[in-house]
C-alpha positions as CSV (number, residue, x, y, z in Angstrom):
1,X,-2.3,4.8,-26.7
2,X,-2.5,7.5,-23.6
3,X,-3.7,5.7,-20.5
4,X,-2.2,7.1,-16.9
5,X,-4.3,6.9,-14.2
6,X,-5.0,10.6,-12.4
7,X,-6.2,11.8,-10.1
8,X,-6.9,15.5,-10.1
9,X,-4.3,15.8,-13.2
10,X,-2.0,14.5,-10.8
11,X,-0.6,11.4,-10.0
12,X,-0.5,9.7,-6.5
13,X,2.5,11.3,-3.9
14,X,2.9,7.5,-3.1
15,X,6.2,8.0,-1.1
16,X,4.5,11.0,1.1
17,X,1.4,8.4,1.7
18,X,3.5,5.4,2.7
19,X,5.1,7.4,5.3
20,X,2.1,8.9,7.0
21,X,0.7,5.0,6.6
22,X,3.9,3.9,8.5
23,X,3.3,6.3,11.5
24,X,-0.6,6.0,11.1
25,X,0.5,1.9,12.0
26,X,3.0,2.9,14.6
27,X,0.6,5.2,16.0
28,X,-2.4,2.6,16.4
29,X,0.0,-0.3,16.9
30,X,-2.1,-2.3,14.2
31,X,0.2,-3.6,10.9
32,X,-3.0,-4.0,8.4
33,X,-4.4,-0.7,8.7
34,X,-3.7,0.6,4.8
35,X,-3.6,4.8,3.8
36,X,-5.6,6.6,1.2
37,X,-6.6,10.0,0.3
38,X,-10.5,10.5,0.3
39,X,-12.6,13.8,0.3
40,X,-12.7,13.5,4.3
41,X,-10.3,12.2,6.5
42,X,-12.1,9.1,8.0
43,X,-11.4,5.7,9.6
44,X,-12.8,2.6,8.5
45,X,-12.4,-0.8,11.3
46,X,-14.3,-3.3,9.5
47,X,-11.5,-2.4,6.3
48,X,-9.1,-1.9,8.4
49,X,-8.6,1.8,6.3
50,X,-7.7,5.4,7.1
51,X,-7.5,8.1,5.3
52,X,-6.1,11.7,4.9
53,X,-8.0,14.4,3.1
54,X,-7.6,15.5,-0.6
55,X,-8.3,19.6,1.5
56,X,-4.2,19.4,2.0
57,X,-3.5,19.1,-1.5
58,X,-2.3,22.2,-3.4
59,X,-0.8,23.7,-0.2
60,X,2.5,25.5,1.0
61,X,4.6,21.9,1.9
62,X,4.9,23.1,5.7
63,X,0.8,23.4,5.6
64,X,0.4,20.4,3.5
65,X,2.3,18.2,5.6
66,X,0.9,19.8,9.1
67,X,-2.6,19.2,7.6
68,X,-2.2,15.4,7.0
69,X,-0.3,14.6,9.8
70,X,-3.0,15.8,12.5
71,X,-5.6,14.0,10.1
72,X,-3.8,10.7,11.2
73,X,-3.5,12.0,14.9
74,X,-6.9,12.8,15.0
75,X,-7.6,9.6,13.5
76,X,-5.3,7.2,15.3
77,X,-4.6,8.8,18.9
78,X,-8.3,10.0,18.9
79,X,-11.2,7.9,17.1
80,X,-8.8,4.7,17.2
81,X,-8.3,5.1,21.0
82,X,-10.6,7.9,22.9
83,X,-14.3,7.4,21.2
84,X,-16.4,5.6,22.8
85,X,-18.6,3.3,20.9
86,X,-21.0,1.8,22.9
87,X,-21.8,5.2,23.6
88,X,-21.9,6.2,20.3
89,X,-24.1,2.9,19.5
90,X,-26.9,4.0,21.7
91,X,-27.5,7.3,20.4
92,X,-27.2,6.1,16.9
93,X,-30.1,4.3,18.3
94,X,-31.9,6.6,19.8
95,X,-31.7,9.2,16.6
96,X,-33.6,7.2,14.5
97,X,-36.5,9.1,15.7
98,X,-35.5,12.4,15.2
99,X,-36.1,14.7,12.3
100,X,-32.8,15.8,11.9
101,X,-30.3,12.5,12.2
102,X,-28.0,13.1,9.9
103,X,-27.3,16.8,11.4
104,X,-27.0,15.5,15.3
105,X,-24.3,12.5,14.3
106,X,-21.9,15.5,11.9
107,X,-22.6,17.4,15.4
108,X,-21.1,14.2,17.6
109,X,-18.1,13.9,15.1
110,X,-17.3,17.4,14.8
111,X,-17.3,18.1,18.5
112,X,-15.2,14.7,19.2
113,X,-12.8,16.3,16.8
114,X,-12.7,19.3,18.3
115,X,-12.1,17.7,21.7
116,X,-9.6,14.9,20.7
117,X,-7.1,17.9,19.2
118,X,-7.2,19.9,22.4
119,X,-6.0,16.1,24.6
120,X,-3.5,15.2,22.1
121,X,-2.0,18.9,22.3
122,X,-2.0,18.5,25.6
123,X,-0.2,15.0,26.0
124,X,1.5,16.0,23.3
125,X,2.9,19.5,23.0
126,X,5.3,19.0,20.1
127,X,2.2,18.8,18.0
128,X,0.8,22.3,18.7
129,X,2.4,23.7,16.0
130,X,1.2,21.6,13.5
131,X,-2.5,22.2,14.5
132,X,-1.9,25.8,14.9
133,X,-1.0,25.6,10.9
134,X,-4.1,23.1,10.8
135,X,-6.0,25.7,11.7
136,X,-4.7,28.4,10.1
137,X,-6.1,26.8,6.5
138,X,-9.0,25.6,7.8
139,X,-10.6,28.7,9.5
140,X,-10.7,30.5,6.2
141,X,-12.4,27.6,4.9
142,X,-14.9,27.4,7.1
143,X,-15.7,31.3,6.7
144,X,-16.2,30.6,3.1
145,X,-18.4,27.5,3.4
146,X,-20.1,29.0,6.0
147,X,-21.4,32.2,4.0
148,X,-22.0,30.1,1.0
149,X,-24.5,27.6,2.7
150,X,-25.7,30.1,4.5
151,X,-26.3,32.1,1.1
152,X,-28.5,29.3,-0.5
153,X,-30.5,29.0,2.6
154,X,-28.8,26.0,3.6
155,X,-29.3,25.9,7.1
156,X,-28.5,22.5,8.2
157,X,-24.8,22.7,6.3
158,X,-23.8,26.2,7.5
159,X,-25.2,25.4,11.0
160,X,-21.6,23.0,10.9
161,X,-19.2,25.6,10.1
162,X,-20.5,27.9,12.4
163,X,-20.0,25.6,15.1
164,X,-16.9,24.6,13.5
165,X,-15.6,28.3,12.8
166,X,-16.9,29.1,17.1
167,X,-14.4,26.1,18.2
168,X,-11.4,26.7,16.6
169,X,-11.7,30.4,16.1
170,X,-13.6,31.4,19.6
171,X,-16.8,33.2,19.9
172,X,-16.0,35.9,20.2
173,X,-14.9,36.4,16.5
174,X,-18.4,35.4,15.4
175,X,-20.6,38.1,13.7
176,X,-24.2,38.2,15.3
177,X,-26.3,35.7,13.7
178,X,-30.2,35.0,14.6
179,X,-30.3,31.8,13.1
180,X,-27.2,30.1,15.4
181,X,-26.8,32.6,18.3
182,X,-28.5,30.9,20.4
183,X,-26.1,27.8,20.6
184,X,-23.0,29.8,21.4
185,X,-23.9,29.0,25.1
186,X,-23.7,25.3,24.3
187,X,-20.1,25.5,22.4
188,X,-18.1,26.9,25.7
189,X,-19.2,23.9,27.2
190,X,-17.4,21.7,24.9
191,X,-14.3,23.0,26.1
192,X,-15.4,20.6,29.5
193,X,-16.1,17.8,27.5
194,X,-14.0,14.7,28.9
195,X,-16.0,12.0,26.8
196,X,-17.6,10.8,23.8
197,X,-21.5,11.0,26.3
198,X,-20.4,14.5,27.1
199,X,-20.0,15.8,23.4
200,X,-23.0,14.0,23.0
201,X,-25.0,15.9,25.3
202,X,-23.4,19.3,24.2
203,X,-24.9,17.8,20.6
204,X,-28.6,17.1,22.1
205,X,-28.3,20.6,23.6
206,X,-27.3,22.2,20.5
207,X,-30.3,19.9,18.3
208,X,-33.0,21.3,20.7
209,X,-32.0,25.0,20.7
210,X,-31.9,25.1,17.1
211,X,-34.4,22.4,15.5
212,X,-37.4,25.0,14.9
213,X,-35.5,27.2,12.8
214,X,-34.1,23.9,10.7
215,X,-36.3,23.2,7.5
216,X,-34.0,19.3,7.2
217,X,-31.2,17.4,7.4
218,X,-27.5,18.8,6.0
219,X,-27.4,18.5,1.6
220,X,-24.2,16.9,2.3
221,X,-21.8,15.0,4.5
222,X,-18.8,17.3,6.2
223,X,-17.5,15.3,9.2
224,X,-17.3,11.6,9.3
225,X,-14.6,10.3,11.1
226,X,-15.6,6.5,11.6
227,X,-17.1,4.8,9.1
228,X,-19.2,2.0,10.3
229,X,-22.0,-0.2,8.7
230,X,-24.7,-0.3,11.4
231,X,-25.5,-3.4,11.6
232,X,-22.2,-5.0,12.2
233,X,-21.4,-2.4,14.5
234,X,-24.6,-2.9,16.7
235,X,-23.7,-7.1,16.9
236,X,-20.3,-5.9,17.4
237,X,-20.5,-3.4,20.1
238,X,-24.1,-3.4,22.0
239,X,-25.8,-6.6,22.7
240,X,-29.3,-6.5,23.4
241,X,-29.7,-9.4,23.6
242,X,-27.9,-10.4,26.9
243,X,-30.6,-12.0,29.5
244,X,-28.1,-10.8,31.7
245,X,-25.0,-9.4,32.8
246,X,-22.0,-12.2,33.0
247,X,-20.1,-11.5,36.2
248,X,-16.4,-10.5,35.8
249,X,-14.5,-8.0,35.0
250,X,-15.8,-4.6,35.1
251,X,-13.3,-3.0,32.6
252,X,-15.4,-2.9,29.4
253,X,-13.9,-2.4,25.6
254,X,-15.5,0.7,24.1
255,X,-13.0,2.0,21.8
256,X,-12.3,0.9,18.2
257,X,-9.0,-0.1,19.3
258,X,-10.1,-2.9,21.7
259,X,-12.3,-3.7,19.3
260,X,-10.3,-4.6,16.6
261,X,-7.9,-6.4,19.5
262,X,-11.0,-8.7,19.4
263,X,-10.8,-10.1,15.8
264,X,-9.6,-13.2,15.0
265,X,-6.7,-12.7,12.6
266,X,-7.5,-15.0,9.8
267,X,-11.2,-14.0,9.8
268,X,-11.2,-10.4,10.0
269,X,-12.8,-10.0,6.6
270,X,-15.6,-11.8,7.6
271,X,-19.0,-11.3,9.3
272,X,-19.3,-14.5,11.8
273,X,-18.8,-15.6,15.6
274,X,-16.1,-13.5,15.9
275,X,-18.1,-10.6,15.5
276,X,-20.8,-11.7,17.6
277,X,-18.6,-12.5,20.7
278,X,-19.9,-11.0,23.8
279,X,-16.6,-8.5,24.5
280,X,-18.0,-7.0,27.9
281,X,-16.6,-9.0,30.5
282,X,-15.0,-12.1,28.2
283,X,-16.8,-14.2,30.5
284,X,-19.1,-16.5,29.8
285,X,-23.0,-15.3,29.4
286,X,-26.7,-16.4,28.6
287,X,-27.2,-15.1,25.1
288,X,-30.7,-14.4,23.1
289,X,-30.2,-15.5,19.9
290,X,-32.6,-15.3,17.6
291,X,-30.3,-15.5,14.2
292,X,-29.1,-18.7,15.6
293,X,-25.7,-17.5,15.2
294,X,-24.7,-19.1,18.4
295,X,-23.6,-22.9,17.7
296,X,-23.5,-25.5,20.3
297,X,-19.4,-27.4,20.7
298,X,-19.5,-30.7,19.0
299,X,-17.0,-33.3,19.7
300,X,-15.9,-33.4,16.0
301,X,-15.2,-29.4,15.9
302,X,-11.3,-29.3,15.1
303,X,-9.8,-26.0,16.9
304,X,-6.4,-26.7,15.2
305,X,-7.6,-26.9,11.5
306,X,-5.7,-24.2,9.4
307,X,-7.5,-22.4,7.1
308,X,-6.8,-19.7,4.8
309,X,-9.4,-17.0,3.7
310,X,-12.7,-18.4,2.2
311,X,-11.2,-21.5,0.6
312,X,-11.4,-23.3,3.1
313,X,-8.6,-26.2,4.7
314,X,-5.2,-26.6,3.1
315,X,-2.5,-28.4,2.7
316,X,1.0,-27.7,4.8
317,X,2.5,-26.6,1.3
318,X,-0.2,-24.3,0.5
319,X,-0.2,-23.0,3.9
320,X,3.7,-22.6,4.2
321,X,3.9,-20.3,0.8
322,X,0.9,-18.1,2.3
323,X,3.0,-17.3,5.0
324,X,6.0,-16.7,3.3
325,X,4.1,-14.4,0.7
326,X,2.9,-11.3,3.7
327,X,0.6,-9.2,0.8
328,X,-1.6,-6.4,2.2
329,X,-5.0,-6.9,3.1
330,X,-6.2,-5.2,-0.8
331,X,-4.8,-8.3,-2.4
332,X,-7.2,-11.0,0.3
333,X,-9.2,-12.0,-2.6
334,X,-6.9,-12.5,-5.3
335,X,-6.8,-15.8,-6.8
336,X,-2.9,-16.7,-8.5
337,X,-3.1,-19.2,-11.4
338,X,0.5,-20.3,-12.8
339,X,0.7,-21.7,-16.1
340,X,3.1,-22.1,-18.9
341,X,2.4,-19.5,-21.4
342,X,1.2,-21.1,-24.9
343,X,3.5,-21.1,-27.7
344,X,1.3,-19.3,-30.4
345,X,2.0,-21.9,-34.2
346,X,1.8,-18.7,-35.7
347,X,4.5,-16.8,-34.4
348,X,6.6,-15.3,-36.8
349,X,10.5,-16.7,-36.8
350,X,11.6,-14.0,-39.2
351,X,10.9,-11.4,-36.7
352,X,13.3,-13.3,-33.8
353,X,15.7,-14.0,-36.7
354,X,15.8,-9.9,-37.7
355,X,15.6,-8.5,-33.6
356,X,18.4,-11.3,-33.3
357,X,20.8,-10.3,-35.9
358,X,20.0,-6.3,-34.6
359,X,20.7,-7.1,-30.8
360,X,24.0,-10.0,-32.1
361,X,26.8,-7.0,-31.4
362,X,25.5,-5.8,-28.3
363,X,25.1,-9.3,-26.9
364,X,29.0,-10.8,-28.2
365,X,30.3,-7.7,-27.0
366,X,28.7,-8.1,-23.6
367,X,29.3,-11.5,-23.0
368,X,32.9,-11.1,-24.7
369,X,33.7,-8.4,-22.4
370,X,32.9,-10.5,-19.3
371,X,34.5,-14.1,-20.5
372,X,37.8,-12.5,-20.5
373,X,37.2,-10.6,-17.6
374,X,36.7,-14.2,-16.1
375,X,39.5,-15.9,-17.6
376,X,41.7,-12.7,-16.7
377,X,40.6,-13.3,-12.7
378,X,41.5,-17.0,-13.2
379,X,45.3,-16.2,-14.5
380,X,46.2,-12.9,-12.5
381,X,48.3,-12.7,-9.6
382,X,47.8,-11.3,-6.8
383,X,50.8,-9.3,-5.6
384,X,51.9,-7.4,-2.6
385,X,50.8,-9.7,-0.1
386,X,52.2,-10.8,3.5
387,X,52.3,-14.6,2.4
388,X,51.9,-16.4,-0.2
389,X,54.7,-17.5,-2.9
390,X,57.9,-15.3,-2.6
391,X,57.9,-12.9,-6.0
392,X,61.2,-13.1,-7.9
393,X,61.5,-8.7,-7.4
394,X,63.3,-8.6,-3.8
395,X,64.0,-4.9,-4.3
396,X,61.2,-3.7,-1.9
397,X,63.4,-5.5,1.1
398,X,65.8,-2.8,0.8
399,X,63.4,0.1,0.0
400,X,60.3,-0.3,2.5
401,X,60.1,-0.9,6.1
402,X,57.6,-3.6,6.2
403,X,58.0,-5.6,2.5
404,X,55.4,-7.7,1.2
405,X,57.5,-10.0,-1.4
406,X,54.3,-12.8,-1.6
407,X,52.1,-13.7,-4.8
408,X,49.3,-15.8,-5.2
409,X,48.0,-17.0,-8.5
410,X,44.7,-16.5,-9.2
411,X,41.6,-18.5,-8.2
412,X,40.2,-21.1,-10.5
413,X,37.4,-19.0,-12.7
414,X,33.9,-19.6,-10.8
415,X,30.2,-19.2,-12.2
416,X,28.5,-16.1,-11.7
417,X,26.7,-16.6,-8.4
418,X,23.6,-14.8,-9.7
419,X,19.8,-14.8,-10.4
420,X,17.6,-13.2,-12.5
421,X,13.5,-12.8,-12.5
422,X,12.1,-11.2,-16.0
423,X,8.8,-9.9,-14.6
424,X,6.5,-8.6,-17.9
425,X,3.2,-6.5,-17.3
426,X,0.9,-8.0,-19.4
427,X,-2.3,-5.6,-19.2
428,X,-4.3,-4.0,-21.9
429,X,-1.7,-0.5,-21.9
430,X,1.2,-2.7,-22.8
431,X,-0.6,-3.5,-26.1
432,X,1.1,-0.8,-28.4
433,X,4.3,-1.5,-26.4
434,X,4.6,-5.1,-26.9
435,X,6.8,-5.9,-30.5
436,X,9.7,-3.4,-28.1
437,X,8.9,-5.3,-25.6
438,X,9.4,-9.2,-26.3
439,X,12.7,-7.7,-28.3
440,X,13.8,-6.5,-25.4
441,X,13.1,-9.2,-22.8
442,X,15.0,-11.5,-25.9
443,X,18.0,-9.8,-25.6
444,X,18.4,-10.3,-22.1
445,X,17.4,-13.5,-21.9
446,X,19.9,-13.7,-24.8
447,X,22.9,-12.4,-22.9
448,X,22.0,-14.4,-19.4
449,X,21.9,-17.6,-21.4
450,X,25.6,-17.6,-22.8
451,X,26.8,-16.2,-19.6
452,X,25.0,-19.3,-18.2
453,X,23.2,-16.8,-15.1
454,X,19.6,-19.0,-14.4
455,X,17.0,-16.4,-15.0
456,X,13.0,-17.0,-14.8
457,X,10.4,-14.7,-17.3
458,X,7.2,-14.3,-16.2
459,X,4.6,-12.1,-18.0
460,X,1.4,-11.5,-15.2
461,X,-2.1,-9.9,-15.7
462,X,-5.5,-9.6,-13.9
463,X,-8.7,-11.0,-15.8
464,X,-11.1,-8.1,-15.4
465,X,-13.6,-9.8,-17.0
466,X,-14.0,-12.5,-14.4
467,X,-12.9,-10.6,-11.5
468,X,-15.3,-9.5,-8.3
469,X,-15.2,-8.0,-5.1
470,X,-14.7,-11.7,-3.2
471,X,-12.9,-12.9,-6.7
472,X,-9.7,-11.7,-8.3
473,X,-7.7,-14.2,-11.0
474,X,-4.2,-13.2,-11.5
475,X,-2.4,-15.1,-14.2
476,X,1.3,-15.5,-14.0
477,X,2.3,-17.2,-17.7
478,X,5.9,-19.0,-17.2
479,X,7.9,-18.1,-20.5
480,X,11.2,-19.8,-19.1
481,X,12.4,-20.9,-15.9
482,X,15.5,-20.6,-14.1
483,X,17.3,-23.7,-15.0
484,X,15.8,-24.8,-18.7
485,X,18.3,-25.0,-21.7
486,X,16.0,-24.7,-24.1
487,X,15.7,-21.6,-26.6
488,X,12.6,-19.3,-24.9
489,X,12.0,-16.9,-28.1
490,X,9.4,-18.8,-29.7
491,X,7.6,-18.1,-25.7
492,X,8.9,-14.7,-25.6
493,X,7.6,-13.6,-29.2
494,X,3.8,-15.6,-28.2
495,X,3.3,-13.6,-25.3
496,X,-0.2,-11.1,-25.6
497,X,-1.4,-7.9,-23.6
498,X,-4.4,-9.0,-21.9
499,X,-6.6,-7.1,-19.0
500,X,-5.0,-5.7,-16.0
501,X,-2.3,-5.9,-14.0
502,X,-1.9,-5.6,-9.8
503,X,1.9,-4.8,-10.2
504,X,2.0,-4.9,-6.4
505,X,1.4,-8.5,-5.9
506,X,3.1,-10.0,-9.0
507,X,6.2,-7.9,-7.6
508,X,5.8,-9.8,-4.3
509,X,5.5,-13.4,-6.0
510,X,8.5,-12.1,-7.5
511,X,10.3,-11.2,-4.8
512,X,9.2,-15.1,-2.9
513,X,10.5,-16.8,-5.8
514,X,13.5,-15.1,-5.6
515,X,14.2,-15.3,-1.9
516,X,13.7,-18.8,-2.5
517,X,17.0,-19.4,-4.7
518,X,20.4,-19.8,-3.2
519,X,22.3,-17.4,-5.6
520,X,24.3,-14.8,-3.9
521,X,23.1,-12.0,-6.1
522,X,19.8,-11.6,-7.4
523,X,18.1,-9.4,-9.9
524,X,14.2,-8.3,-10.2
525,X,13.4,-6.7,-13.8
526,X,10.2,-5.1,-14.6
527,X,8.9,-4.3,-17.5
528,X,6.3,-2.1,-17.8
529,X,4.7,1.1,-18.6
530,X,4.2,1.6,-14.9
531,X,0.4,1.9,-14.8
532,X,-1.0,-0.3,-12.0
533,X,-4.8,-1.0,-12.6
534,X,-7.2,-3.6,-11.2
535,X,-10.7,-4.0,-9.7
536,X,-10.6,-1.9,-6.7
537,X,-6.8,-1.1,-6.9
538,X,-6.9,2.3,-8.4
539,X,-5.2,4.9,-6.1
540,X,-4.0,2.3,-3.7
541,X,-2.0,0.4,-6.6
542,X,0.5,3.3,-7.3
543,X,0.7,3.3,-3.4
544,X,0.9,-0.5,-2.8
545,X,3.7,-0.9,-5.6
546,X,5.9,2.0,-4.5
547,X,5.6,-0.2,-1.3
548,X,6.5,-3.5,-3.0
549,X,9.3,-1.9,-4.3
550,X,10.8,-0.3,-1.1
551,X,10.4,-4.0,0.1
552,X,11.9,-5.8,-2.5
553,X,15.2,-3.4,-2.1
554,X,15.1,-3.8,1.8
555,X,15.9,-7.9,0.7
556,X,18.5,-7.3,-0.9
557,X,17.3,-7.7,-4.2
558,X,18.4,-5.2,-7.3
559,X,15.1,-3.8,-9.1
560,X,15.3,-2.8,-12.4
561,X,12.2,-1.1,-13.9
562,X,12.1,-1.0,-18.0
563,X,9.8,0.9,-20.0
564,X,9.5,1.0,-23.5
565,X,7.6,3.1,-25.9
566,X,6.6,4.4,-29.1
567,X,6.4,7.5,-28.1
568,X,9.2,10.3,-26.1
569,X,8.3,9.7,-22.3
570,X,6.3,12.5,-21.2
571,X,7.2,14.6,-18.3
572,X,3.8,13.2,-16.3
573,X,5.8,9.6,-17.1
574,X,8.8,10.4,-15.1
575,X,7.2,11.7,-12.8
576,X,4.7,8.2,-12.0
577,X,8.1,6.1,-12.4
578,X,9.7,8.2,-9.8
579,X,6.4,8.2,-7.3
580,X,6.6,4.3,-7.7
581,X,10.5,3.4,-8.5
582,X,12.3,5.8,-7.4
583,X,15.4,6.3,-9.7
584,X,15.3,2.9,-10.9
585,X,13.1,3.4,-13.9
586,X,15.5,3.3,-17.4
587,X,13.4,4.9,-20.5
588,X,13.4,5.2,-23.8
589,X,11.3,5.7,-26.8
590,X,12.7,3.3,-29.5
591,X,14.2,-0.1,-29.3
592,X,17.6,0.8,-30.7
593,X,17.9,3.1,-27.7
594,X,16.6,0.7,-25.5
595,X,19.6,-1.9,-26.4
596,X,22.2,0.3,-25.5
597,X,20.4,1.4,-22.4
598,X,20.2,-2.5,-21.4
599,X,23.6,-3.0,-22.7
600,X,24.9,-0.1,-20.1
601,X,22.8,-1.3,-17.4
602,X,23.5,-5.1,-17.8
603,X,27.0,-4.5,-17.5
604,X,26.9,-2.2,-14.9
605,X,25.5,-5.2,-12.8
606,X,27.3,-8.1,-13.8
607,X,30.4,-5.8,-13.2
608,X,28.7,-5.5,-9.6
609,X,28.7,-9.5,-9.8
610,X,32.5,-9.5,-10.2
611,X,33.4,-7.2,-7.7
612,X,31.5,-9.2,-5.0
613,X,33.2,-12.5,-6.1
614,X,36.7,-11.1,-5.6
């Protein structure tokens, strides 16, 4: 069973994405904000999204990365901070009556676009160079689409690029053209433009020159920076209903970035008070309200009860583990459910008795190996030192210029001071993987056990079938936890693939249970096929569980990721586990393969363990 998620035969640059997400947040000063890759670079507030368009894809690396990073400038040092919405609100407004509405609002973006790369150039030289490439791929583009539209008798859509092509290109380089000569007056005017009103009116302008020889609105959308629902926005932003101006400060908050500064954090995702708040003067004011959004105080309104989400009040336990557990704003709606996992009457013992006797000389090697390595560290001696018990060879006194004649017998053999968290993927891909799977997961747990290391399996899924935009159950099924005696193959060998999986949250419940133990060392492994896939995760899950993982290394924690198969790993394989591990991703295509892999990489760590408790 084939099932990688693509996109364009291609899978997610998830390392490139995070880093242009990380300056896209330094740049607008605003953690949530999350980065995607859409057909137009836009910016959503309400989601608190931006994204980078798909147009850079396919390029030269120096183009490619030139091309996204002025998407995010554009984005975050111009429509975050320099557009003006109130503005923008009011001619939304006022184009409801026009024939052409959809044409006049491309016009407002494109100009603003045009307009907010000349400033930042200007505050910021070092980025000429990258808008001078910017340009440099999109001129030719706009050529093309241009004579295209224009071909099919598209007026509306080439009227765009023409515009588009005069701005970045000059007038001067335009061939005559009856249609669209007549705005070229219009466009040098732009250049002059010091505000969201003024590219506005060069808009309006550029609408009433041209409307008679228009037949209707553009086929398709080209420019759309912001993306706004209307309604929200008008509440949000332009208040009709004020009887009258509150008296205060005369400072107003018209960009997107004051307006998100006026969002209560723990109700961002929701459409209430907070986005009826009267932002103007943040003073108080008489308000029409017909909605009756607008509540009167009651004495029994509690301003310090916590809540979290839609669910309402909590308890302080509840509310201390939301805090420790920071997940992105895509996982807001997921619901975790922890539960033992159910031994299945059925399972088959034979089959834990064969993989058993298979794994048995791999595992007494391995734990062989490391008992006399720890009964060796508890009789050694430890020579050449400054103090200590004097060593029966005085011969050095004679022969060096600064002996060391001390000895000290070895330390009393300690524990391992180390954790382990088996974390299984437990979605509908893993199906044909599974049998290689629980053998696997047996061994280790095999091999922790008599080396007495506290481990914790886990297997995690998401039920598609019940989940919904506002609903999202993910199931984490406890196979054995850290401290139980207890035998957990009949557990490991009942476990079943089930829906989907959201590997970036079950890697962060992961990473919270583990910061939670006192070991010294601790150990994340992951086994799966590395195809994260949930309602609505898509894209943003091979982007979200790169990012999990970069976190879970920054704590300190060694990740493991394990992949099984029936099958050689393709090359398209590698390449996923490398977007979203890195080069922690050990795979093989048969189970006998997979031991000695383990085998290797087990003792690799626990020789890591050693070394630390010299």
């Amino acid at each position: 069973m084939e099932r990688f998620i693509k996109f364009n035969n291609e899978v997610v640059e998830a390392g490139e994405l995070l880093h242009f997400e990380r300056l896209a947040r330094a740049w607008m000063n605003a953690d949530n904000f999350t980065l995607s890759e859409r057909q137009l670079i836009e910016m959503n507030p309400l989601e608190q999204t931006v994204a980078v368009s798909v147009f850079w894809r396919h390029r030269p690396q120096d183009i490619q990365h030139a091309g996204r990073i002025t998407d995010v400038l554009l984005l975050a040092q111009g429509f975050f901070r320099r557009f003006h919405l109130r503005e923008y609100a009011r001619f939304k407004e006022e184009i409801v009556e026009y024939p052409y509405p959809d044409l006049l609002e491309q016009l407002v973006f494109l100009l603003e676009e045009y307009r907010f790369g000349e400033q930042i150039q200007k505050s910021r030289p070092g980025t000429r160079k990258w808008f001078r490439a910017r340009e440099k791929a999109t001129i030719p583009y706009y050529w093309q689409q241009y004579n295209s539209l224009k071909k099919r008798g598209l007026l509306s859509d080439a009227l765009l690029f023409y515009i588009a092509i005069a701005l970045y290109e000059g007038t001067l380089q335009l061939e005559a053209d009856e249609e669209f000569e007549d705005v070229l007056p219009l466009l040098r005017m732009q250049n002059l433009s010091q505000s969201t009103s003024d590219s506005i009116d060069v808009a309006y302008g550029i609408f009433y020159r041209i409307q008679n020889k228009l037949k209707d609105d553009p086929q398709l959308t080209h420019f759309q920076h912001l993306v706004l629902p209307g309604s929200v926005f008008e509440n949000f932003t332009y208040h009709r209903g004020m009887k009258k101006d509150g008296k205060g400060s005369d400072q107003t908050k018209d960009s997107v970035e004051e307006m998100m500064q006026m969002w209560h954090q723990e109700s961002e995702q929701e459409e209430g008070m907070h986005l009826r708040f009267e932002i103007e003067h943040g003073r108080d004011s008489e308000l029409v309200d017909p909605e009756g959004a607008v509540e009167e105080g009651r004495e029994d309104h509690d301003p310090t009860t916590i809540a979290l989400g839609e669910s309402g009040s909590t308890n302080r336990e509840e509310y201390d583990k939301a805090l420790f557990i920071k997940v992105p704003k895509i996982h807001q709606a997921v619901t975790e459910i922890e539960k033992p996992v159910e031994i299945n009457s059925s399972v088959n013992l034979s089959t834990i008795v064969r993989d058993r006797a298979e794994q048995a000389p791999y595992v007494k090697q391995l734990v062989t190996l490391f008992q006399k390595e720890m009964a060796r560290k508890e009789t050694e001696h430890l020579t050449g030192l400054s103090k200590g018990r004097l060593q029966k060879n005085l011969l050095p006194l004679w022969l060096e210029e600064r002996p060391k004649l001390f000895y000290r017998k070895g330390q009393e053999s300690k524990d391992l001071d180390a954790v382990f968290y088996l974390l299984l993927d437990g979605s509908a891909s893993m199906q044909e993987k599974m049998d290689q799977t629980k053998a696997a997961v047996l061994y280790v747990h095999d091999v922790l056990t008599k080396l007495a290391i506290p481990h914790r399996i886990v297997q995690h899924y998401e039920d598609a079938y019940d989940a919904t935009e506002n609903y999202q159950p993910n199931y984490f099924e406890v196979v054995h936890e850290y401290d139980r005696q207890e035998d957990a193959a009949p557990a490991i060998y009942s476990l079943e693939a089930h829906e989907d999986n959201r590997d970036g949250y079950a890697l962060r419940v992961a990473e919270n249970s583990l910061l939670e133990r006192h070991e010294r060392q601790k150990f994340l492994l992951y086994f799966s096929d590395g195809e994260p896939s949930a309602f609505e995760y898509r894209e943003q899950g091979i982007i979200d569980t790169a990012d999990a993982v970069q976190a879970i290394t920054k704590k300190g924690i060694a990740f493991l990721h394990l992949f099984l198969s029936d099958a050689p790993v393709s090359e398209e394989q590698r390449q996923l586990f490398e977007t979203i591990y890195g080069n922690r991703t050990a795979a093989t295509d048969s189970l006998d393969q997979f031991t000695a892999e383990a085998h290797r990489l087990l003792k690799r760590m626990l020789q890591q363990l050693l070394q630390v408790q010299k």
